[in-house]
C-alpha positions as protocol buffer text, in pm:
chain_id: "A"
residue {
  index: 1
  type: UNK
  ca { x: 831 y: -1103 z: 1648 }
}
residue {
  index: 2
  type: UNK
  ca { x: 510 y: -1139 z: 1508 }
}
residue {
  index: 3
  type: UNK
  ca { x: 349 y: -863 z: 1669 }
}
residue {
  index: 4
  type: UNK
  ca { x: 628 y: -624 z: 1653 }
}
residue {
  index: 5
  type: UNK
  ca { x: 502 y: -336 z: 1438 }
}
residue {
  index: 6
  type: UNK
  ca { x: 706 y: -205 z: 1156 }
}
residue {
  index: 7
  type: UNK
  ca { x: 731 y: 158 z: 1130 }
}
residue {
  index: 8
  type: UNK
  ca { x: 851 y: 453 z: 877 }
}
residue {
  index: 9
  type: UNK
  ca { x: 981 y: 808 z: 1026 }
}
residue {
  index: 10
  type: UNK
  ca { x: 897 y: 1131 z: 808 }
}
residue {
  index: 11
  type: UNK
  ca { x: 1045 y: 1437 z: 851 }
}
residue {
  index: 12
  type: UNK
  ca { x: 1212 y: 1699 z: 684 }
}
residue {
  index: 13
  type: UNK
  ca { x: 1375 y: 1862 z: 1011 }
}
residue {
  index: 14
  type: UNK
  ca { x: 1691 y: 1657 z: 1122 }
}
residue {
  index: 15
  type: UNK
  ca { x: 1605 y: 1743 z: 1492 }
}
residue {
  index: 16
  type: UNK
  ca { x: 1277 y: 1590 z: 1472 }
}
residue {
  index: 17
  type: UNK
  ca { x: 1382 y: 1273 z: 1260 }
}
residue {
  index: 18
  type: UNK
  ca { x: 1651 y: 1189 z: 1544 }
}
residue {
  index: 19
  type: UNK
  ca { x: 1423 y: 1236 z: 1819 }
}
residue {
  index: 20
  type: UNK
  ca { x: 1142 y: 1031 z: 1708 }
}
residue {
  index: 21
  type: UNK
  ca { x: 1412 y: 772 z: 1609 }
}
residue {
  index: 22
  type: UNK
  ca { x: 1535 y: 766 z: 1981 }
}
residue {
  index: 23
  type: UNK
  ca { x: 1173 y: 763 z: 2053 }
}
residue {
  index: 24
  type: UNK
  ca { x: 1066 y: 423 z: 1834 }
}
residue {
  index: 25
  type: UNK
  ca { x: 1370 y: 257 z: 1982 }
}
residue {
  index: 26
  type: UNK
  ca { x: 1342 y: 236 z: 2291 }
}
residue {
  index: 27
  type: UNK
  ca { x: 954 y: 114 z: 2262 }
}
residue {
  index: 28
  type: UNK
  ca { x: 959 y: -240 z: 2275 }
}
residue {
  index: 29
  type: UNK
  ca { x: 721 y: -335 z: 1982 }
}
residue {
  index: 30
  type: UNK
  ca { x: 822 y: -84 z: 1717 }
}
residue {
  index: 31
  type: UNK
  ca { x: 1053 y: -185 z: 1463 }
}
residue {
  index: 32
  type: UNK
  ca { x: 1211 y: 97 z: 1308 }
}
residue {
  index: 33
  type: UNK
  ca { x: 1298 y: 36 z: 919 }
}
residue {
  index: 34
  type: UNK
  ca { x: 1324 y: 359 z: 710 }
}
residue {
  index: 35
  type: UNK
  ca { x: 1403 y: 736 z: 851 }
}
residue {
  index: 36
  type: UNK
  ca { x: 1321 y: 913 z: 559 }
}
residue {
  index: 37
  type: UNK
  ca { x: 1430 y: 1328 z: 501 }
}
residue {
  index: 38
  type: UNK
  ca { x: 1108 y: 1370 z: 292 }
}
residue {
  index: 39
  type: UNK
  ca { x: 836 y: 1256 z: 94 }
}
residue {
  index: 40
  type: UNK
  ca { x: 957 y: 1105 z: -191 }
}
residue {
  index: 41
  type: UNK
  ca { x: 1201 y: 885 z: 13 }
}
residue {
  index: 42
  type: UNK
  ca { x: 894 y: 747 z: 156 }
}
residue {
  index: 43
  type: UNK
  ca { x: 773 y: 665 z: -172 }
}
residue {
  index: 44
  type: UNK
  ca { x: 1080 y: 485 z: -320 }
}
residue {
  index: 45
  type: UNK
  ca { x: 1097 y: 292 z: 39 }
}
residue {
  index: 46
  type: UNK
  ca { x: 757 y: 160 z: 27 }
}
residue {
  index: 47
  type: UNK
  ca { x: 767 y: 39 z: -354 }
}
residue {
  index: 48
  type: UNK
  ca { x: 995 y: -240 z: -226 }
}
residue {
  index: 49
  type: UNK
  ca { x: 926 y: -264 z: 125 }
}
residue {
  index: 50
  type: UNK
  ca { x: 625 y: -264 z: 378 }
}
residue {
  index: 51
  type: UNK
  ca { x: 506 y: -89 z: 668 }
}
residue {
  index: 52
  type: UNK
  ca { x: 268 y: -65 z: 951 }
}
residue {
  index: 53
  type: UNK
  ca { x: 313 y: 248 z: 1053 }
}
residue {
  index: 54
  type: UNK
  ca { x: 422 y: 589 z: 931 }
}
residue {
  index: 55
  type: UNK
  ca { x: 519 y: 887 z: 1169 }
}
residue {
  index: 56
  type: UNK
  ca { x: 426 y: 1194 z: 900 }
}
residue {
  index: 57
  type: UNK
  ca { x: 524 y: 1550 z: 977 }
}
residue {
  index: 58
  type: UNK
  ca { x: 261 y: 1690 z: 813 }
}
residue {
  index: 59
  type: UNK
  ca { x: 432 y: 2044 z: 715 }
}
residue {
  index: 60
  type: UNK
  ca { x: 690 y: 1953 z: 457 }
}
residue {
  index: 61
  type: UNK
  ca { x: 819 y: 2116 z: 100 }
}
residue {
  index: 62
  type: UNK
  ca { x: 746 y: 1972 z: -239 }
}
residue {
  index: 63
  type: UNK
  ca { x: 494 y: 1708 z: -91 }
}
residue {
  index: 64
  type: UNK
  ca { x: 303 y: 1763 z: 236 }
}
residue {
  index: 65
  type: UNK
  ca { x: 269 y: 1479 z: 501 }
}
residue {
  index: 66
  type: UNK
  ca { x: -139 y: 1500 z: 428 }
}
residue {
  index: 67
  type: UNK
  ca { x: -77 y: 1435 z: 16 }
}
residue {
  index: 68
  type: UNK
  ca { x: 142 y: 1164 z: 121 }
}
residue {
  index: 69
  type: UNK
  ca { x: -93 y: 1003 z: 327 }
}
residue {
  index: 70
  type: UNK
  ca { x: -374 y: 995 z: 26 }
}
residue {
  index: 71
  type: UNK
  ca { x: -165 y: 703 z: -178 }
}
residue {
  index: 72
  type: UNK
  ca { x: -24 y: 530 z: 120 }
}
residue {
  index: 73
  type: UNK
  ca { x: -83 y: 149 z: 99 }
}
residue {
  index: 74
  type: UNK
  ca { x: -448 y: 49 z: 243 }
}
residue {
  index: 75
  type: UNK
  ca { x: -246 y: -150 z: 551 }
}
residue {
  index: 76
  type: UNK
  ca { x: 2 y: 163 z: 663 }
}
residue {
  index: 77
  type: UNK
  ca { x: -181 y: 327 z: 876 }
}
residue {
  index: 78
  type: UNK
  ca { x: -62 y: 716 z: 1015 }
}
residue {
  index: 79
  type: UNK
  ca { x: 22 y: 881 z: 1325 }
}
residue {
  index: 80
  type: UNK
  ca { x: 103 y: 1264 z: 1232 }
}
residue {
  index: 81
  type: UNK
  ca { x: 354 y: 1445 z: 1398 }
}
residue {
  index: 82
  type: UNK
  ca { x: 359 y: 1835 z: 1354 }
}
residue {
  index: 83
  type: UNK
  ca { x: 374 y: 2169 z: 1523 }
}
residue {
  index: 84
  type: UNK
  ca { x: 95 y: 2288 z: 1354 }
}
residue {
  index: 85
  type: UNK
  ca { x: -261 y: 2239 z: 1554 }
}
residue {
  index: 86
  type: UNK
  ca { x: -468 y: 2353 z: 1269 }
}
residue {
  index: 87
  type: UNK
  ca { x: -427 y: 2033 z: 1041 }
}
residue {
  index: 88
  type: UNK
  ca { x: -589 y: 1842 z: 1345 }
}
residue {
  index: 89
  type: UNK
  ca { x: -925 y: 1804 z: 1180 }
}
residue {
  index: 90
  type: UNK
  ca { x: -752 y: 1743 z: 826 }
}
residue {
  index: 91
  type: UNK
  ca { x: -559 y: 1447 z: 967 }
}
residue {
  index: 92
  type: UNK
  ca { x: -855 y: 1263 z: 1097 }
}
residue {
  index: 93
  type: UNK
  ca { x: -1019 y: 1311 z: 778 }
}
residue {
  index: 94
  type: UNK
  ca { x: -736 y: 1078 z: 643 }
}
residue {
  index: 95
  type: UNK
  ca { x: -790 y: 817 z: 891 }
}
residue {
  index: 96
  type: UNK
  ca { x: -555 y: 867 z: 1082 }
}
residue {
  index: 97
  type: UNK
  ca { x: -434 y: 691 z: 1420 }
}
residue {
  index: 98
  type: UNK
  ca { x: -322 y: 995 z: 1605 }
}
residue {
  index: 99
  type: UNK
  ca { x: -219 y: 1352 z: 1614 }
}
residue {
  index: 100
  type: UNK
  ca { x: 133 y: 1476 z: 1770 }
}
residue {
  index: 101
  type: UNK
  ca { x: 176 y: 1780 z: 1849 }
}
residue {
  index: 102
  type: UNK
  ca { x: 577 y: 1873 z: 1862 }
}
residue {
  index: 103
  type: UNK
  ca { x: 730 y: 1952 z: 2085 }
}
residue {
  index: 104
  type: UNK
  ca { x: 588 y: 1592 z: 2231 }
}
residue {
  index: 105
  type: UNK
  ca { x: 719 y: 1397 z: 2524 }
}
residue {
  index: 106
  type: UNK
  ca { x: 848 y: 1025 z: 2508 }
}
residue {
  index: 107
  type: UNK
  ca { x: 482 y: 1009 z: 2753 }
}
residue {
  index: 108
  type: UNK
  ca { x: 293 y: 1168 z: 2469 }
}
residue {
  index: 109
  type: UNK
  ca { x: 496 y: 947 z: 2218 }
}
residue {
  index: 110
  type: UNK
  ca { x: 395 y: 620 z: 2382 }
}
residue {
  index: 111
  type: UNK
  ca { x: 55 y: 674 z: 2413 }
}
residue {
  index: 112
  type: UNK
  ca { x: 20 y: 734 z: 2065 }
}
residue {
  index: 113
  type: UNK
  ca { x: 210 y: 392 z: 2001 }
}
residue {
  index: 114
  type: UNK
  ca { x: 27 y: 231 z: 2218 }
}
residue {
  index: 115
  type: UNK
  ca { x: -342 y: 349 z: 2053 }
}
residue {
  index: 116
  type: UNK
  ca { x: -178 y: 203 z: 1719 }
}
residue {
  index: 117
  type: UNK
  ca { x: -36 y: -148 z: 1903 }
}
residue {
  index: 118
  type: UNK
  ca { x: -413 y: -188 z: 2008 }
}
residue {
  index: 119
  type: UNK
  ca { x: -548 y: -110 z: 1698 }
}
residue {
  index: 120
  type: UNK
  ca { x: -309 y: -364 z: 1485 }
}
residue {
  index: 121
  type: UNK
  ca { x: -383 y: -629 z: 1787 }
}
residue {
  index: 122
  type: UNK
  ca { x: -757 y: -586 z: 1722 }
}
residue {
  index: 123
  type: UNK
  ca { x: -646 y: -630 z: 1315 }
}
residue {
  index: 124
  type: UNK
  ca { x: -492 y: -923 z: 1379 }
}
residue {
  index: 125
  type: UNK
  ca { x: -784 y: -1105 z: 1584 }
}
residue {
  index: 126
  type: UNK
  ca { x: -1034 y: -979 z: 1320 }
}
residue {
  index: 127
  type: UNK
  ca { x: -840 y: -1150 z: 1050 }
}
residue {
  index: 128
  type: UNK
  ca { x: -759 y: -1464 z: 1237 }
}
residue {
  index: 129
  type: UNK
  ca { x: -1168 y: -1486 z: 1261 }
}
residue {
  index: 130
  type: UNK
  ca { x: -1241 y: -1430 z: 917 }
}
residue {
  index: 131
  type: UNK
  ca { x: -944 y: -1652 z: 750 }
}
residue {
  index: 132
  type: UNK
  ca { x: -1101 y: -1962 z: 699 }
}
residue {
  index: 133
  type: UNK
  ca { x: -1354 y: -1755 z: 444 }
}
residue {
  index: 134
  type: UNK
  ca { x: -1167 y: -1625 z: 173 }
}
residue {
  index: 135
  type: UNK
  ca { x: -1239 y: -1290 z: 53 }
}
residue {
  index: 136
  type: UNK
  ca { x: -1371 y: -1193 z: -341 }
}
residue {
  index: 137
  type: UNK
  ca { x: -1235 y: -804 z: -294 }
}
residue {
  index: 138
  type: UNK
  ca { x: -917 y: -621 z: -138 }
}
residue {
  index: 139
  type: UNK
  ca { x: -893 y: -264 z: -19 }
}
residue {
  index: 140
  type: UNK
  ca { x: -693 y: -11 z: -145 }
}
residue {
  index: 141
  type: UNK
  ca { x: -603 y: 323 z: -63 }
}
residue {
  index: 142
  type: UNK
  ca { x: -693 y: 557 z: -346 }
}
residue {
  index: 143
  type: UNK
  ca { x: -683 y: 940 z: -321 }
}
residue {
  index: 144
  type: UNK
  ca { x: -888 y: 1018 z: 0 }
}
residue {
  index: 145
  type: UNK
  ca { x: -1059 y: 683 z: 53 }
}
residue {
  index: 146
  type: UNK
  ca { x: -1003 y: 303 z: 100 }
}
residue {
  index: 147
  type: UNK
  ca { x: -1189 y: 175 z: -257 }
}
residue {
  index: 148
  type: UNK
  ca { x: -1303 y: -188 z: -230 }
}
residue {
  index: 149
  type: UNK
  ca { x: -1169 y: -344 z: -583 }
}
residue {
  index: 150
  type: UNK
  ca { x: -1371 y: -682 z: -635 }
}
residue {
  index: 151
  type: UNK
  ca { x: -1168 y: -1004 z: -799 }
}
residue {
  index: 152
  type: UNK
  ca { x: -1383 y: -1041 z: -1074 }
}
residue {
  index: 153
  type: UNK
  ca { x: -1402 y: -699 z: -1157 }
}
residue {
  index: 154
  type: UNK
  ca { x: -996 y: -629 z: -1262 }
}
residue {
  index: 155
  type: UNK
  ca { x: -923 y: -665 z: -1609 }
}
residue {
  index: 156
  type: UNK
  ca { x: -547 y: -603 z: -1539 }
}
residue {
  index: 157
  type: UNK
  ca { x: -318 y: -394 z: -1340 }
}
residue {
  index: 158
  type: UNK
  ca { x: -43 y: -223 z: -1449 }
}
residue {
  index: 159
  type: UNK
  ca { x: 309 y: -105 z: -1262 }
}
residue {
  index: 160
  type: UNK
  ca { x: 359 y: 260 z: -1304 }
}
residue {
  index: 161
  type: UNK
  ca { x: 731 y: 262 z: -1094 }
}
residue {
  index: 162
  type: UNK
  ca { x: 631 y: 309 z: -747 }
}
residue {
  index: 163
  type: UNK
  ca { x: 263 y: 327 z: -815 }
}
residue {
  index: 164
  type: UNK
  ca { x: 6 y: 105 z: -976 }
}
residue {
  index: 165
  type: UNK
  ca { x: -336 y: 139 z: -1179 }
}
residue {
  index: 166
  type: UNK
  ca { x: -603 y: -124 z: -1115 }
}
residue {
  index: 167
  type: UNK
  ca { x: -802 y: -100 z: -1419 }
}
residue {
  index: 168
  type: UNK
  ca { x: -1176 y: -259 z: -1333 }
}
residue {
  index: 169
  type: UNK
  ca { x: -1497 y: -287 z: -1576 }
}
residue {
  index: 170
  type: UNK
  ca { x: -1696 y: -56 z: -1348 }
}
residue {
  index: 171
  type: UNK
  ca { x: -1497 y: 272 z: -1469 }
}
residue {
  index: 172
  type: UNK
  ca { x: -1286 y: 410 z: -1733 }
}
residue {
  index: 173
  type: UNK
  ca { x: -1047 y: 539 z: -1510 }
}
residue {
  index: 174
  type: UNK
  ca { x: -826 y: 273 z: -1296 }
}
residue {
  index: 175
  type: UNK
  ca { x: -794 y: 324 z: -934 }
}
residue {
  index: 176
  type: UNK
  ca { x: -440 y: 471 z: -871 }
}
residue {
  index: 177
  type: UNK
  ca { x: -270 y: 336 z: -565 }
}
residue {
  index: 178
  type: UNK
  ca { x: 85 y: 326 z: -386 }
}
residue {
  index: 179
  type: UNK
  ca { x: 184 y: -20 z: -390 }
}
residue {
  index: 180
  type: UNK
  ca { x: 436 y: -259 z: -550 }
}
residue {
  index: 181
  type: UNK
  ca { x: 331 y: -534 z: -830 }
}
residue {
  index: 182
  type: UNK
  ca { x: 486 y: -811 z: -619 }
}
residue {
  index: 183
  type: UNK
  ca { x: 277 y: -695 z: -270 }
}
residue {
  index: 184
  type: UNK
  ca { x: -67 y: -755 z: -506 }
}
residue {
  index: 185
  type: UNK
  ca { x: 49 y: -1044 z: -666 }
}
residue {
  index: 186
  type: UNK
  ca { x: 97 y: -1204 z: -370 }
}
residue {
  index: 187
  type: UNK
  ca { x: -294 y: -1098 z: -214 }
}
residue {
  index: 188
  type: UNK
  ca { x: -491 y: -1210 z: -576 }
}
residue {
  index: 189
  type: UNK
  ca { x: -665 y: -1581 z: -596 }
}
residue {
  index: 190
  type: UNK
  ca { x: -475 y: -1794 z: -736 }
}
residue {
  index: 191
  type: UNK
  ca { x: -512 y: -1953 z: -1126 }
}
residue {
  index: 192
  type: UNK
  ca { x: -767 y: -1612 z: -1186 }
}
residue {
  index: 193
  type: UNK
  ca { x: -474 y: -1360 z: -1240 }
}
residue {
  index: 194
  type: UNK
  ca { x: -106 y: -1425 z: -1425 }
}
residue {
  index: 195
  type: UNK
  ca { x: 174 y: -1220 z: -1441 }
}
residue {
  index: 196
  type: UNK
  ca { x: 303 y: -1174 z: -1799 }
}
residue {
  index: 197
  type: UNK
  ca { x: 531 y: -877 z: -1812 }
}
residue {
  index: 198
  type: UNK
  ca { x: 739 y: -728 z: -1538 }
}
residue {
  index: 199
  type: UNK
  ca { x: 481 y: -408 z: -1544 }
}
residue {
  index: 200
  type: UNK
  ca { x: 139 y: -596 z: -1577 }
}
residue {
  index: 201
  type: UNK
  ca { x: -72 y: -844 z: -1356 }
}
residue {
  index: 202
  type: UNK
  ca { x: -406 y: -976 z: -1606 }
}
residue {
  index: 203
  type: UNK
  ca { x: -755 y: -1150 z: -1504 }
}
residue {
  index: 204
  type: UNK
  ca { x: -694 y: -1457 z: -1722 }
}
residue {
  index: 205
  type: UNK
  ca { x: -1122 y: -1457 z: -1758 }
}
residue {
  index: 206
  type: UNK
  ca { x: -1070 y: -1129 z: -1919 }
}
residue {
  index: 207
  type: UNK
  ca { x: -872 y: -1153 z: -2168 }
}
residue {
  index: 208
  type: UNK
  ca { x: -1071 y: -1127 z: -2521 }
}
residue {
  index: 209
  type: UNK
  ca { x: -754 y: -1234 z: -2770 }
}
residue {
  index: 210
  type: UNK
  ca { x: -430 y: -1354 z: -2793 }
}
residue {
  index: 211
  type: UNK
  ca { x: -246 y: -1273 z: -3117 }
}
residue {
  index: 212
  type: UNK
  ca { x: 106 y: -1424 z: -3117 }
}
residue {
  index: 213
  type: UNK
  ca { x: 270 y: -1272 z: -2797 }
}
residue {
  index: 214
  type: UNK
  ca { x: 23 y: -1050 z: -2767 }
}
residue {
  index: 215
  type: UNK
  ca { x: -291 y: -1026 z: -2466 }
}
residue {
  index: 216
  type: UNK
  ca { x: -573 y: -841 z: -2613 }
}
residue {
  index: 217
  type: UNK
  ca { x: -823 y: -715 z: -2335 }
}
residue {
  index: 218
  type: UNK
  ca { x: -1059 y: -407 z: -2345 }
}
residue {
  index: 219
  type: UNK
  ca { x: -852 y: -263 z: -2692 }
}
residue {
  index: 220
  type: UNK
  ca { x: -512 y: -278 z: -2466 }
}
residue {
  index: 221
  type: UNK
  ca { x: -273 y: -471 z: -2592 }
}
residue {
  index: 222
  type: UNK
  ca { x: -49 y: -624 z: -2356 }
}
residue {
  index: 223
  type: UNK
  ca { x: 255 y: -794 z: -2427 }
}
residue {
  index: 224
  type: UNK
  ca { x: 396 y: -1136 z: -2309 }
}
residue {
  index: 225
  type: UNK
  ca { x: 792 y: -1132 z: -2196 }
}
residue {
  index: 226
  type: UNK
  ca { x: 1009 y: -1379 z: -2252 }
}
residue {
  index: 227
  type: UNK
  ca { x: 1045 y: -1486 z: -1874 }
}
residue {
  index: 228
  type: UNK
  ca { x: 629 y: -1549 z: -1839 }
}
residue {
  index: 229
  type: UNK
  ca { x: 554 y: -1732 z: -2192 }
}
residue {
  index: 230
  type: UNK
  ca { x: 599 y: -2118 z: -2104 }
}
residue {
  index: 231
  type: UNK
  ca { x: 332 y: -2052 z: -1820 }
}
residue {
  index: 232
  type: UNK
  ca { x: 132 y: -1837 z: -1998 }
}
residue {
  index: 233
  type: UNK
  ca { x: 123 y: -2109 z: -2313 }
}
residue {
  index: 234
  type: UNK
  ca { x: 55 y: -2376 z: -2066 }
}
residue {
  index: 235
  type: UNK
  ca { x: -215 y: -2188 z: -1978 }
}
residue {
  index: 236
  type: UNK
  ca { x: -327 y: -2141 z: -2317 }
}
residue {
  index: 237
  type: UNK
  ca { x: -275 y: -2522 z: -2380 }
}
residue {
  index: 238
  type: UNK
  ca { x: -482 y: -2617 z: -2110 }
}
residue {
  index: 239
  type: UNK
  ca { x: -796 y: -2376 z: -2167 }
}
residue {
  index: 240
  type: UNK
  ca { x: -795 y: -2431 z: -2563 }
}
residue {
  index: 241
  type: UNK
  ca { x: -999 y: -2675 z: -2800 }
}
């Protein structure tokens, strides 16, 4: 279904993860895809895989619900679950959806879901407005904020495992975000950017040498694997004197 929203369970207390799982089920436009113990089974999930919607205890070990929330892709958006009411105020600062406090009813549960199925619906009708003008930017979720990364401002990105960095021209720092290589790939113009290695993404305007299999831009050296070189020579083909 197309307005079925796809959602991610978080919680290190087995009690907790089962309920909330009997909870998303039997709520119509949830789409359960990942009950994850912790953190860091989050992380690995949504390198490969999207989703909507996270239910985040916040109180966990090793990495709280609130860190994880910081480098969650720009789209996923958070409902908290927790028995703790003093990380109310902490939560919103994350933009989050809404705040459960446990123990929570299925009541309590659905309004919550329902607050997120209105604001995805509202998501949806703002996009289908605006989709006839493409965009020159994306948001991502960096750290505390959503940083707007212009087109013609990447020089390249780079695949860290389950994160990336979006180096720009702006700063000498790239953006660090939770997303994989083939999700932004898939959201940059087309015939601006190329893939040329399994771990980097490159602004073809941006690149200041070649040198044998070699992308020079900014002093990085990048190299070009075997599977991208005929379209990255075409490329070259096509662009040289």
């Amino acid at each position: 279904m197309n307005n079925e929203i796809k959602c991610l369970i978080v919680d290190d207390e087995p009690m907790a993860l089962s309920l909330i799982e009997r909870y998303v089920l039997k709520t119509p436009f949830l789409s359960l895809k990942k009950k994850c113990a912790n953190a860091f089974e989050a992380i690995d999930f949504l390198s490969e895989h999207e989703a909507d919607l996270v239910f985040l205890d916040i109180q966990m070990p090793e990495l709280s619900g609130l860190q994880l929330s910081k480098v969650l892709p720009g789209h996923t958006r958070v409902i908290f679950t927790t028995a703790f009411d003093r990380y109310a105020v902490e939560s919103y600062r994350v933009d989050a959806l809404d705040y459960l406090l446990k123990p929570f009813s299925y009541e309590e549960f659905l309004q919550a879901a329902t607050k997120a199925q209105k604001w995805f619906a509202q998501q949806r009708e703002d996009t289908n407005q605006t989709k006839d003008t493409p965009n020159d930017y994306f948001f991502i979720k960096s750290e505390y904020k959503q940083v707007k990364v212009k087109f013609d401002e990447i020089l390249y990105i780079e695949s860290m495992k389950e994160y990336l960095k979006i180096w720009v021209t702006a700063q000498s720092k790239p953006y660090l975000t939770l997303m994989a290589l083939k999700k932004v790939e898939e959201e940059l113009p087309p015939g601006r950017f190329m893939r040329i290695h399994r771990s980097y993404i490159i602004a073809l305007n941006k690149i200041d040498e070649v040198e044998r299999n070699q992308v020079i831009i900014n002093d990085k050296r990048i190299a070009v694997s075997e599977p991208y070189r005929q379209a990255f020579h075409q490329f070259l083909d096509s662009n040289s004197l």
